[in-house]
C-alpha positions in Angstrom: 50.2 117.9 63.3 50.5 115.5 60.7 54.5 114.9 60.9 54.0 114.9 65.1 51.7 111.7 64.8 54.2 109.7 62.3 56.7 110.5 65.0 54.3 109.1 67.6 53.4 106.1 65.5 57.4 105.6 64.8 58.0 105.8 68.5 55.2 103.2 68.9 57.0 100.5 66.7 60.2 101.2 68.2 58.8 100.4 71.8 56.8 97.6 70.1 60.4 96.2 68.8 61.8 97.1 72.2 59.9 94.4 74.1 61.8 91.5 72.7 65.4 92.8 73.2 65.4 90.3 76.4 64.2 87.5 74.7 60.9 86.1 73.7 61.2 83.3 76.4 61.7 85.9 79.5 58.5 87.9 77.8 57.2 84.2 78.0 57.3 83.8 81.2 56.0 86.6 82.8 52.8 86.2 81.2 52.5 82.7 82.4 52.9 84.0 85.6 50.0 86.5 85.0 47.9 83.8 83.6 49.1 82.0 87.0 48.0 84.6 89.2 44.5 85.2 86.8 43.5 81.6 86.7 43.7 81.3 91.0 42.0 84.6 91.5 39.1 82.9 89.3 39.2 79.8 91.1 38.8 81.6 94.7 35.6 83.5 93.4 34.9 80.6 92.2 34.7 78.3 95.8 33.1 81.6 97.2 30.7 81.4 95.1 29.7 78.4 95.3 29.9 78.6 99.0 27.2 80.9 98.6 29.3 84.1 100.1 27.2 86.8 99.6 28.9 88.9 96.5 26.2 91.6 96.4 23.6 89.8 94.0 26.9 89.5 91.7 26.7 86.6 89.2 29.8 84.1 88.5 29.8 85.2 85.0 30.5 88.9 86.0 32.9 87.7 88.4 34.4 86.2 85.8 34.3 88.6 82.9 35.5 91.2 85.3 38.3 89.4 86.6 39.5 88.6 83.2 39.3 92.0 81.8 41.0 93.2 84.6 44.1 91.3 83.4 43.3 91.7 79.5 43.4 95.7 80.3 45.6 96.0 82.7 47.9 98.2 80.6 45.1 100.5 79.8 43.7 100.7 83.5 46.6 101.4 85.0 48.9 103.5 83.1 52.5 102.9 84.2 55.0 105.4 82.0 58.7 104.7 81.7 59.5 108.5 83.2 59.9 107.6 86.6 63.2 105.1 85.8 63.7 108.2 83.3 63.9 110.8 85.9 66.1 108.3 87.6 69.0 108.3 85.2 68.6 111.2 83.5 66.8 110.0 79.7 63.8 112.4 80.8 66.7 115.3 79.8 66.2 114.2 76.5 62.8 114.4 75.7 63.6 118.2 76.0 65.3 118.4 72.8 63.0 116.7 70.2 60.6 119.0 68.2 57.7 117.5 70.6 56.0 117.7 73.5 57.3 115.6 76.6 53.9 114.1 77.4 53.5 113.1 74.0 56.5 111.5 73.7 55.8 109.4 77.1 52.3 108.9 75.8 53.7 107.4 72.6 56.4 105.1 74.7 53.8 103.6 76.4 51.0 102.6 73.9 54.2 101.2 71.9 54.7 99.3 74.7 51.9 97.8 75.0 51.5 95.7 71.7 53.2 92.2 73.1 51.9 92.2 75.9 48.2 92.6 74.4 49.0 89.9 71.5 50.8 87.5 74.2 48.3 87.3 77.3 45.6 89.7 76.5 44.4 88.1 73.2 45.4 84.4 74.5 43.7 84.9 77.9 40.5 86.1 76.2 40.3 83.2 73.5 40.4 80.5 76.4 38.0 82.3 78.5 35.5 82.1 75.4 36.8 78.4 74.4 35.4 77.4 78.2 32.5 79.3 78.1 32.6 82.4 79.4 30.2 85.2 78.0 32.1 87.5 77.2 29.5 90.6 75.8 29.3 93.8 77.3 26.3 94.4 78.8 25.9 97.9 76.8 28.3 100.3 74.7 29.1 103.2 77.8 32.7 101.0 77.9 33.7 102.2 75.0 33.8 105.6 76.5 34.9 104.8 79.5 37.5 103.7 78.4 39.1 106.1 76.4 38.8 108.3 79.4 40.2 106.3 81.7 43.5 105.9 79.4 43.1 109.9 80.1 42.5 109.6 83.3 45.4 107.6 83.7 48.1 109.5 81.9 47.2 112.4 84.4 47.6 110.1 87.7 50.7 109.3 86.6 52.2 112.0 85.8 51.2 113.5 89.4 52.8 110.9 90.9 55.9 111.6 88.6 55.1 114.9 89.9 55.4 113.4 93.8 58.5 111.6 92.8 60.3 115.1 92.1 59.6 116.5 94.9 60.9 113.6 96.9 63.9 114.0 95.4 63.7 110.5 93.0 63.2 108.6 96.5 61.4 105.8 93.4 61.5 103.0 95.8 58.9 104.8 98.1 56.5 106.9 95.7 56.5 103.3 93.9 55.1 101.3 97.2 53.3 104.3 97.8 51.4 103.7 94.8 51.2 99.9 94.2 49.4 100.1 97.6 46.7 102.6 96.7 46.2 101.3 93.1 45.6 97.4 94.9 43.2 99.0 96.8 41.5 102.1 95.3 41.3 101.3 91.5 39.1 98.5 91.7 40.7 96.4 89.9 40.9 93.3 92.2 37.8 93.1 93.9 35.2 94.7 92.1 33.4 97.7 94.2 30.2 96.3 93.6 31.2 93.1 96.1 32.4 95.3 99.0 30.1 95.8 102.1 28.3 98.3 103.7 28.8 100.5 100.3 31.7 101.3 100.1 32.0 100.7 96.6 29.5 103.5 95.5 32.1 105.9 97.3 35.3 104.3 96.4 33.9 104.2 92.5 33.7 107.8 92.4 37.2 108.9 93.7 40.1 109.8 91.0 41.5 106.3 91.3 38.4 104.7 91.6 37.3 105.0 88.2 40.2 104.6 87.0 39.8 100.6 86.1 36.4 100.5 88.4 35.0 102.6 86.5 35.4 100.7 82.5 34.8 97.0 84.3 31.8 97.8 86.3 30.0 99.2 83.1 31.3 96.5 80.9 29.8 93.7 83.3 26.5 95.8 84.0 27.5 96.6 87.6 28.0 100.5 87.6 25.6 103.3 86.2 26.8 105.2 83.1 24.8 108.3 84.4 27.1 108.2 87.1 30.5 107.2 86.1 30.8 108.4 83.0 30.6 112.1 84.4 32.7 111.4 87.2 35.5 109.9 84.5 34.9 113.0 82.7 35.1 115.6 86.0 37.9 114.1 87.1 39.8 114.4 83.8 39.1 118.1 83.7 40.2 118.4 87.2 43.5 116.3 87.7 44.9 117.4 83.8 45.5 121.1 84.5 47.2 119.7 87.8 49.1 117.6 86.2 50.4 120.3 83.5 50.9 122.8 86.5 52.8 120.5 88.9 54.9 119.4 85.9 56.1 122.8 84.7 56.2 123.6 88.7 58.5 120.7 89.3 60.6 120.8 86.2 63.0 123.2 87.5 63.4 120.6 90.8 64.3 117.4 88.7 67.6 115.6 89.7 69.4 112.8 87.9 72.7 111.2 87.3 74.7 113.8 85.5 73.1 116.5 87.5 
């Protein structure tokens, strides 16, 4: 166990290391254009607001605070591993052959690849949004075990849909429009559920992608109930794991790549 999570940490600096092998400047600039995208999305809830569009009793400061973290944690609510470009040419293959298992291994390419995108925007973002103001407190401590599970949570969704893309025969292009569209829509993390009309929100927040990043953000701002999303998290990780494991070891036998 021990020598498996200093092969996990290892992996985890490499992929660290890996995210400036195109240049700090490229990294640069995709940020700003994250930052872009962040600071208009504020300044639209913004002229709503003060509009007076009814937001469901929402305050700007929760507007706010859950728009930023929605970009801070964006990693972390919607877990994107490298194994469907890996089924594509063939490095999946590989994962076979090291003393370790294949989810860890993705698991451990992923946090690793986190790390610059967390110091660069993330940790930037956040320091501006105190510097003008923003109060940035959660409104209890049920986030920080939401979101834990919803990093779970998320591992499991995508490896169904690496799952989906097997069985599709690495049509990539598709299962990845299929799911940019449901996540845009189902996770919750560009309009918050909590603003959405005839309550649709208190359905959509219970489904496996809606508490994905709904779930972490509405309890951070004080718009969801712990007593209900935190078992839902948890249900939902029980349920869509063994599926995940199954349709894995069901589809593994099905996987194509370059090379054959």
């Amino acid at each position: 166990m021990k020598k498996q999570w200093k092969a996990s940490l290892a992996t985890m600096r490499l992929c660290l290391k890996e995210q400036s092998y195109f240049g700090f400047f490229n990294q640069l600039a995709q940020y700003l254009l994250r930052a872009g995208a962040l600071a208009a999305l504020i300044m639209i809830w913004r002229s709503l607001f003060l509009q007076g569009v009814d937001l469901e009793g929402m305050t700007l400061n929760q507007l706010y605070v859950y728009t930023i973290l929605s970009t801070v944690l964006a990693p972390m609510l919607n877990i994107w591993t490298p194994i469907s470009g890996w089924l594509h040419d063939g490095a999946l293959l590989g994962l076979y052959q090291r003393p370790a298992g294949v989810f860890s291994q993705l698991a451990a390419h992923t946090i690793g690849g986190w790390g610059m995108r967390l110091l660069c925007l993330s940790l930037p973002v956040t320091v501006i949004a105190l510097v003008c103001g923003v109060d940035m407190r959660p409104s209890g401590p049920w986030f920080f075990l939401s979101l834990p599970l919803t990093v779970a949570q998320g591992f499991a969704v995508d490896f169904l849909f690496a799952c989906l893309l097997i069985r599709l025969r690495n049509l990539e292009w598709c299962v990845h429009c299929l799911r940019e569209a449901l996540t845009a829509l189902f996770t919750g993390s560009l309009i918050p559920f909590a603003a959405l009309p005839w309550g649709l929100g208190d359905w959509l927040q219970l489904s496996p992608l809606g508490t994905l990043a709904g779930a972490p953000l509405a309890l951070y701002t004080g718009l969801g109930d712990p007593a209900v999303l935190l078992p839902a998290q948890l249900l939902w990780n029980l349920i869509l794991w063994p599926l995940a494991i199954y349709g894995f070891a069901a589809s593994r036998e099905r996987m194509v790549s370059y090379g054959g």
